[in-house]
N, C-alpha and C positions, 0 to 999 in steps of 0.2 A: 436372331436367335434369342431366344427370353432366357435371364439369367437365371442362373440354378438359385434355387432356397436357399442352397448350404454357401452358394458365396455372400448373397446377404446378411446370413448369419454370422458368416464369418468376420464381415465389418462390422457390424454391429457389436459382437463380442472384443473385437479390438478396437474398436473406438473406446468403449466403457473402460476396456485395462488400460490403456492411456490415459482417459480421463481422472480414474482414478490415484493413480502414480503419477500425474502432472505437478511439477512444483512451480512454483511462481517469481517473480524478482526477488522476494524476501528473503529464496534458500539461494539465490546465487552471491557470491561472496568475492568470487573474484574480478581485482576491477574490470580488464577487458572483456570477459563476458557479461557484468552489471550493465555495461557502456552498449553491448551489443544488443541485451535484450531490451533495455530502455529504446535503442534505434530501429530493430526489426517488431517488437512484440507489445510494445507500448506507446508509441508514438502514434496516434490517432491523426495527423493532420494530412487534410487532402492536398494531393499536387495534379497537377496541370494533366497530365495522361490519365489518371485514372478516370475521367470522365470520357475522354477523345477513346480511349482502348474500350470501353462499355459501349459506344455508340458504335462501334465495327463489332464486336460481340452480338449489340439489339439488331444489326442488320442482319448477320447470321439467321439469326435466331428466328424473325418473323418472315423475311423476304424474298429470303433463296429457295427454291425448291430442287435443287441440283440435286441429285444421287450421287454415290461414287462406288463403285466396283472393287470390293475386296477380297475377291477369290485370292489372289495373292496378297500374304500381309508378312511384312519384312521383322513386325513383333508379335507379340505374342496378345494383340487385341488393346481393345479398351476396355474399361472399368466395366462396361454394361456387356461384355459379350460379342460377339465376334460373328457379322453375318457377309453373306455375301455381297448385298448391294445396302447402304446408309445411305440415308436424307443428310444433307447437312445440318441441318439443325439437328437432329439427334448427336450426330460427331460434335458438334460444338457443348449439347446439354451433359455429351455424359466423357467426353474422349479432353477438350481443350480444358486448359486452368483455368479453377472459378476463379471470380473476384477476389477474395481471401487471399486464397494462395498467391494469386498474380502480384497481388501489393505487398506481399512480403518477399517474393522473389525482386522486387521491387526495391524496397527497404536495404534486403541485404546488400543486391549491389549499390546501391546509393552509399551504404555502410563503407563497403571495402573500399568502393573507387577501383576497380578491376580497367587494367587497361589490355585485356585480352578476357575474350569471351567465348565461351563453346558449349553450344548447344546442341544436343543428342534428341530431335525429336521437335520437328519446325512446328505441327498441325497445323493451323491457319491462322500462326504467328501471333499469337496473343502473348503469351511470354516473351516473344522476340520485342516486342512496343514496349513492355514494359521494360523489358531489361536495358534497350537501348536506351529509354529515356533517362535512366536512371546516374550515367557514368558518363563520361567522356572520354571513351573510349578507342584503341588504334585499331585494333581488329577485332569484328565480332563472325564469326562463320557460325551455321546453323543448318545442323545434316536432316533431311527430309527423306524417307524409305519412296514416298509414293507419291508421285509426280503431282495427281491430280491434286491432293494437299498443299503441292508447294505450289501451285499454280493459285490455290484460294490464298495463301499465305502470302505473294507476291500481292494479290489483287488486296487483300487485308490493308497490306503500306501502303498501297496506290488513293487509298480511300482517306485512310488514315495522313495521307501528303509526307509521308515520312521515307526518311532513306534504306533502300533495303539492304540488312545486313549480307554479309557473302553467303547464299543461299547454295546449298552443294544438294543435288539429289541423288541418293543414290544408298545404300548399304551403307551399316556404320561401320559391319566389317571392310566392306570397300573401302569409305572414303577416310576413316579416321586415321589413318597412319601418316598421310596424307594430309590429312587438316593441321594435326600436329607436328607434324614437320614444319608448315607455314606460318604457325603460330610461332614456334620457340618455347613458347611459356606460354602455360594456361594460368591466370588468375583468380577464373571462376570458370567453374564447369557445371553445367545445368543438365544432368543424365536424365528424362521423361521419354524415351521412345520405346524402352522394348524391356518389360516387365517381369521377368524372369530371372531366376537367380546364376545360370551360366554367363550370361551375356553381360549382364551387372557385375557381375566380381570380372571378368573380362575388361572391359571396357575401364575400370577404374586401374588396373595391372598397367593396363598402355596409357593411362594417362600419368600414373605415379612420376615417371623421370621429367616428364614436363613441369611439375608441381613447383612451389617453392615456401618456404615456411609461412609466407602470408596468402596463399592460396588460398582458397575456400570449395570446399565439393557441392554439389547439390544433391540429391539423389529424391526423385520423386516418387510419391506412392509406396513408402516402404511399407505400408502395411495393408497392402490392394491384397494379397495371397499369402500364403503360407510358403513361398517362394522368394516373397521379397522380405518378410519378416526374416526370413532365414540368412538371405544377403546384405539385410542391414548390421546383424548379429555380428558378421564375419566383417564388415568394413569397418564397424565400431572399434574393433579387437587388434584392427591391422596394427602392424611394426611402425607402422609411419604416423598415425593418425592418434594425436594425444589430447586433442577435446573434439566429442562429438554432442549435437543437439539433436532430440526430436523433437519435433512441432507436429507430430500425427501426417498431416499431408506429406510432409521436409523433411528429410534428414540430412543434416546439415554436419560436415566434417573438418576439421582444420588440423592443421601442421604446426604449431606453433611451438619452436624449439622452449620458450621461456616456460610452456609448461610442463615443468619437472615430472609430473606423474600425470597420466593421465586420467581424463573424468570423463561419464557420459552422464549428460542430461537428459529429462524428458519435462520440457516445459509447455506455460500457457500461458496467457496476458493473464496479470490479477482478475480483472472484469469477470472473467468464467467461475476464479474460484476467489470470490473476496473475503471468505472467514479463512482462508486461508495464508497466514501472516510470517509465516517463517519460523513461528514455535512449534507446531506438530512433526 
């Protein structure tokens, strides 16, 4: 299905109003979030996976010619539109986490040190490589809607030589009640599978009691639609939630009782905007 004009437009238009309101290290002030963006948003140095996770991405990408059957989809699509049957390589170009994003999903868990992980939305495990590599972690589980995804996502570790995290198929309405029970406590929660503002503010409801002040949320694509803008507005704003960050792709949420009032950022690495110094 070729994507509408007006979704185009519509990233386009929110990318530039982020861009523009994006502040940089300069305007953050306080010390755990200086410490945080210097770790997630400025820290340039490569590690060991982000090479090994690009080489199962370039396989993807040039080698596979599998289709996969989307008549039923448990979300509400990917980024590029929503057809009946995908190439894998299209699900990989326009549906899994670029590079970018993957290394900051990356960063932050290397940041927290998360010793429980949960992930909303397997695709073919590219976030799962990174995020594993990142922590040393007790339990990672990671819910996949559609089988045939979590079967390229198992095959993804197999290539990759790596361990696969607890791989659940199935609804997140199904399985998450479920996962977080087996968990206890989430650390990090990585919410990417189903794009729509009912299910997002859902799905963060039933993770809330699991939480704990050094928790950290993920919530991906808050600004794919006019749906997710909408559900990042109302997560920002929650009773629980007293610093939030955008990163455009990231929205990124914390608990932290130490801070007394809460703030919402919308940052970028200086490198995008270098006259940009902390004075304007």
């Amino acid at each position: 299905m070729p994507v509408p004009w007006s979704t185009y437009r519509q990233h386009v238009q929110s990318f530039w109003r982020y861009f523009y309101s994006a502040q940089t290290r300069y305007d953050v002030h306080s010390p755990f979030l200086s410490k945080w963006v210097e770790a997630v948003l400025e820290d340039r140095r490569d590690f060991y996976i982000f090479d090994e996770a690009e080489i199962i991405r370039h396989y993807w990408l040039n080698y596979v010619q599998q289709e996969i059957d989307f008549t039923t989809d448990h979300g509400a699509g990917s980024r590029a539109g929503q057809g009946g049957v995908r190439s894998v390589k299209d699900i990989v170009r326009t549906s899994a986490v670029d590079p970018e994003t993957a290394r900051r999903l990356f960063r932050i868990a290397h940041f927290h040190q998360p010793k429980t992980i949960l992930e909303l939305g397997t695709n073919l495990g590219m976030s799962a490589l990174y995020l594993q590599a990142a922590c040393k972690y007790d339990h990672f589980i990671t819910i996949e809607g559609h089988p045939a995804l979590a079967n390229l996502a198992k095959a993804s570790f197999e290539r990759a030589k790596k361990p696969l995290p607890d791989l659940r198929i199935g609804t997140f309405a199904d399985l998450l009640p479920k996962a977080l029970n087996d968990l206890k406590q989430v650390d990090l929660a990585w919410i990417d599978g189903d794009h729509r503002y009912e299910p997002t503010i859902r799905y963060f409801e039933q993770l809330l009691p699991y939480l704990t002040e050094s928790s950290v949320v993920i919530i991906g694509d808050i600004h794919w639609s006019e749906e997710m803008s909408k559900a990042w507005k109302v997560l920002q704003n929650h009773k629980r939630v007293t610093l939030s960050v955008d990163l455009y792709h990231l929205g990124v949420l914390f608990f932290r009782p130490q801070q007394l009032q809460s703030e919402h950022f919308t940052l970028i690495p200086q490198r995008y905007k270098p006259w940009r110094l902390g004075f304007f």
